[in-house]
N, C-alpha and C positions, 0 to 999 in steps of 0.2 A: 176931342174925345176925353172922358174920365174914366180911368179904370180907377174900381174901387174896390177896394181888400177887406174885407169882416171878416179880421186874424180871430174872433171868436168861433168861427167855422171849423179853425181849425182843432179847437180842443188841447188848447195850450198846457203841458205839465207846469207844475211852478219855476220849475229849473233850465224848459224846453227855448232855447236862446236859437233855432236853426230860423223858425217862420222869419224871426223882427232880424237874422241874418240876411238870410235870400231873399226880403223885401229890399234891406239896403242894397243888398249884393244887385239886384235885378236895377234899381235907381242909378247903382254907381256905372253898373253896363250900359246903360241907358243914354245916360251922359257922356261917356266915353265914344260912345259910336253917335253923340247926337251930329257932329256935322262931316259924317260919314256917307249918306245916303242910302244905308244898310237899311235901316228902321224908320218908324215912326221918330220924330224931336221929340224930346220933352221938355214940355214948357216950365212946369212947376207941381211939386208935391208937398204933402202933408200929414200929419196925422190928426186924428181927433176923438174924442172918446165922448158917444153918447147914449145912457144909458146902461153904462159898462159894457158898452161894445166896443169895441177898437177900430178904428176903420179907420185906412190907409190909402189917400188919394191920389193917382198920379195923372198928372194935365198931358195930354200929348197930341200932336199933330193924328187928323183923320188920312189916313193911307190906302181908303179903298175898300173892298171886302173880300174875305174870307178867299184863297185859292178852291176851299172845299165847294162854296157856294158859285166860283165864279164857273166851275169848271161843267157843273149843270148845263152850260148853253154854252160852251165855249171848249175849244181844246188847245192842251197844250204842244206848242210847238217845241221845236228840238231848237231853237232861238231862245225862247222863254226858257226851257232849262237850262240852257248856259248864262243867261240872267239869274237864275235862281242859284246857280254853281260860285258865277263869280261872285253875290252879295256872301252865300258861305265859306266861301273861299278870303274874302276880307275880313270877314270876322275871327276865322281859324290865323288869319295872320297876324290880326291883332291880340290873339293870345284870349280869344275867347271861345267854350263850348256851350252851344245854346243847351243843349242836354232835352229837350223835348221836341223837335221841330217834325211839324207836320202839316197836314192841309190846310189845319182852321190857324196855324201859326204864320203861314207865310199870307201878305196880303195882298192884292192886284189892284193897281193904280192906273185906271185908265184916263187919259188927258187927249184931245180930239182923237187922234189914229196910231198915237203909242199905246204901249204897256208896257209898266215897270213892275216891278214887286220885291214886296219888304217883305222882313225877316221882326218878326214880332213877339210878344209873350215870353220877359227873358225871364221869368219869375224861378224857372229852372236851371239857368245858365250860371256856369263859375268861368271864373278866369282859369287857365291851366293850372298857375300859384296854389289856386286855392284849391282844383280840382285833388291838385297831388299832397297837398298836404293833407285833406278831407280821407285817400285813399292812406295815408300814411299811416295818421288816426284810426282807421278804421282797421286796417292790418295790424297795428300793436294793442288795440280793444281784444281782439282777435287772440292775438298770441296769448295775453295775459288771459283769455277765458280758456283756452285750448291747457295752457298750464295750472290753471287752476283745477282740470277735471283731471280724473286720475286716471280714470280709464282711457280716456283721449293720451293721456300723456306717455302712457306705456306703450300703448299701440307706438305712438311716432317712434318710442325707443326700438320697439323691433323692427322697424320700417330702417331707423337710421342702423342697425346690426346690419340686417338684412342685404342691404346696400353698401355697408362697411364705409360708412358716413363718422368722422370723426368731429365733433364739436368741440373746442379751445372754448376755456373760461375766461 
């Protein structure tokens, strides 16, 4: 299977570094769990630019279809979601959050009268590391636009009076 990325879809700013991120980010998961049996392997990836497109290929093992599609003629047993539990349950140990998972994300691997099912599409996923400093980032952007407004900023003073909240410089 090729999954293939056309980072021009995305409408990249000059400055905007998150896509060609969570491409590597999604590659470096990829690899991490490849002899896991969480996911699909990955075999090999690349980039290539043609036509000033950017397109971003990743080679990986075929793992079945879609939980969305298998479940049309099929149900899920309370077996099968503790197989779905424990592949998330590996991954949360290994210190990853897929951050998207859902039916067309998990995939059903049928082999004569088993079924297994992977855990696919990390293109969303961070590492906890990265989750928490991502959230860290995000809460001091935060502060410094909240101190930047003036009106926001008075308010919190009466909030901190209000509550007799003392702030040390």
């Amino acid at each position: 299977v090729i999954k293939i990325i056309n980072t021009n879809m995305y409408n990249l700013a000059p400055n905007d570094e998150y896509l060609i991120d969570s491409l590597i980010n999604e590659i470096n998961i990829m690899n991490k769990i490849k002899n896991t049996n969480i996911g699909p392997k990955i075999f090999d990836y690349w980039m290539s630019k043609n036509k000033n497109v950017l397109n971003v290929y990743i080679v990986m093992e075929n793992k079945g279809i879609t939980l969305k599609n298998w479940l049309l003629n099929n149900k899920l047993t309370e077996t099968h979601k503790k197989k779905i539990k424990n592949k998330i349950k590996k991954l949360h140990e290994m210190n990853i959050i897929h951050n998207d998972l859902h039916e067309s994300n998990i995939l059903v691997d049928k082999n004569k009268k088993d079924i297994d099912f992977f855990i696919s599409d990390f293109g969303l996923s961070e590492t906890k590391k990265n989750l928490f400093e991502r959230i860290k980032k995000d809460d001091y952007n935060l502060f410094l636009y909240i101190n930047e407004n003036y009106k926001i900023n008075q308010y919190l003073s009466l909030i901190l009076k209000l509550f007799k909240i003392k702030i040390k410089n």
